[in-house]
C-alpha positions in Angstrom: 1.4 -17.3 -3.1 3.7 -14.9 -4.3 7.1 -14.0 -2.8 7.0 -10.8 -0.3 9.5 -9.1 -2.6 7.6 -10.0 -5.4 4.1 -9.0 -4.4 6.0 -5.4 -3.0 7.2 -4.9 -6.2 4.1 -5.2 -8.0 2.1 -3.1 -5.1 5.3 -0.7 -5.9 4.3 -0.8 -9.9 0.4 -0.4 -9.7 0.6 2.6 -7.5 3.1 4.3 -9.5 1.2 3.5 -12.9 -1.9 5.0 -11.0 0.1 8.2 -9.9 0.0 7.2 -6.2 1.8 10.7 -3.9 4.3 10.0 -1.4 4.9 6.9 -1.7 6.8 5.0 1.3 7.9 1.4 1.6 9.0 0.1 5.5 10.3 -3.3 6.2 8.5 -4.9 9.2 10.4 -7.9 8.9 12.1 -8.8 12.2 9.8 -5.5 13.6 6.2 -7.7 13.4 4.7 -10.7 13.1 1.5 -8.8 11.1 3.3 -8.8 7.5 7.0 -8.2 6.3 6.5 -5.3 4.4 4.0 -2.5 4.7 3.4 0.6 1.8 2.2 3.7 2.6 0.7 6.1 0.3 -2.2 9.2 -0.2 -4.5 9.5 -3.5 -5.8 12.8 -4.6 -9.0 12.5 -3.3 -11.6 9.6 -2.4 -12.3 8.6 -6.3 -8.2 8.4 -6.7 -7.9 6.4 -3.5 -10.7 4.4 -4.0 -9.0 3.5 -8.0 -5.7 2.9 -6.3 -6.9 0.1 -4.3 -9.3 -1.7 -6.7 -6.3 -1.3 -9.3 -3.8 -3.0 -6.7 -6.8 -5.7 -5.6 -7.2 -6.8 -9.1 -3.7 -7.0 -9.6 -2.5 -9.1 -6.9 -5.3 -11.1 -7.9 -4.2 -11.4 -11.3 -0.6 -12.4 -10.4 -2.0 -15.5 -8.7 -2.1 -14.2 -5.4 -5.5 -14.9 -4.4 -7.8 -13.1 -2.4 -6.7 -10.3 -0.4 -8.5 -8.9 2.5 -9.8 -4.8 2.1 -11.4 -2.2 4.8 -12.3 1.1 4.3 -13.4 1.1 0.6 -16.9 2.1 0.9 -15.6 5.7 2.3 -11.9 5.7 0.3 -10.5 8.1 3.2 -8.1 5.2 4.5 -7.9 2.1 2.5 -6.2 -1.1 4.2 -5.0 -3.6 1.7 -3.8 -6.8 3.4 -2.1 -9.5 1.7 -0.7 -11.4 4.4 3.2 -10.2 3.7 2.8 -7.0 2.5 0.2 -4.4 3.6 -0.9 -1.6 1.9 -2.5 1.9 3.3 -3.6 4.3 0.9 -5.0 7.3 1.8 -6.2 10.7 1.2 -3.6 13.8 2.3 -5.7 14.7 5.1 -6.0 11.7 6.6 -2.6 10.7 6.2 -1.3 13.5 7.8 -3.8 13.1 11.1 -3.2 9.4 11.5 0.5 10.1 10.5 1.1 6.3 11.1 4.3 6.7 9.1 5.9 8.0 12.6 5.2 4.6 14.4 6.7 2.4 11.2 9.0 4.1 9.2 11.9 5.0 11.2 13.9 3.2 8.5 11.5 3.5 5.6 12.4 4.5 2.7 10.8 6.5 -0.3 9.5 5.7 -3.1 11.0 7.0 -6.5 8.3 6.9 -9.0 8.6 4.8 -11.9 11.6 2.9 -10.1 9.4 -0.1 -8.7 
């Protein structure tokens, strides 16, 4: 298993390689028990959502990782990536902005500048 930091970092690095918008990175740790770092971020439409997560699932796999659990695929609206420390939403714009689930998580969060993973 890779470290949390670790793991975040390469999350951070896939999305930016696959031009991932809006990037936001929140620290759970000490907040939850359910991971210790969640990223947040929209795709341009279903196919570009749909790439981001299959490009960050094959990664984390890659990097040793193992197997990590996925929902909302089939549709690519609102992808849910988790790896036990560090979970991943990708979604598209509309979406994102309904469930606006930033609100609940990321008083703290910060962005993410792309291409400084």
């Amino acid at each position: 298993m890779l470290p949390a930091a670790t793991l975040k970092d390469l999350v951070l690095a896939s999305l930016d390689e696959d031009k991932a918008e809006e990037i936001l990175c929140v620290d759970l740790a000490g907040k939850s028990s359910i991971a210790d770092i969640m990223v947040i971020a929209s795709g341009r439409s279903q196919r570009h959502v749909a790439a981001l997560a299959d490009h960050v699932l094959r990664k984390v796999k890659e990097a040793g990782h193992g197997k990590a659990r996925v929902e909302g695929l089939p549709n690519a609206d609102w992808v849910l990536i988790d790896t036990g420390d560090v979970i991943v939403h990708l979604f598209r714009p509309e979406v994102r902005s309904f469930y606006a689930i930033e609100r609940i998580w990321a008083e703290g969060g910060t962005r993410h500048a792309a291409g400084a993973a």
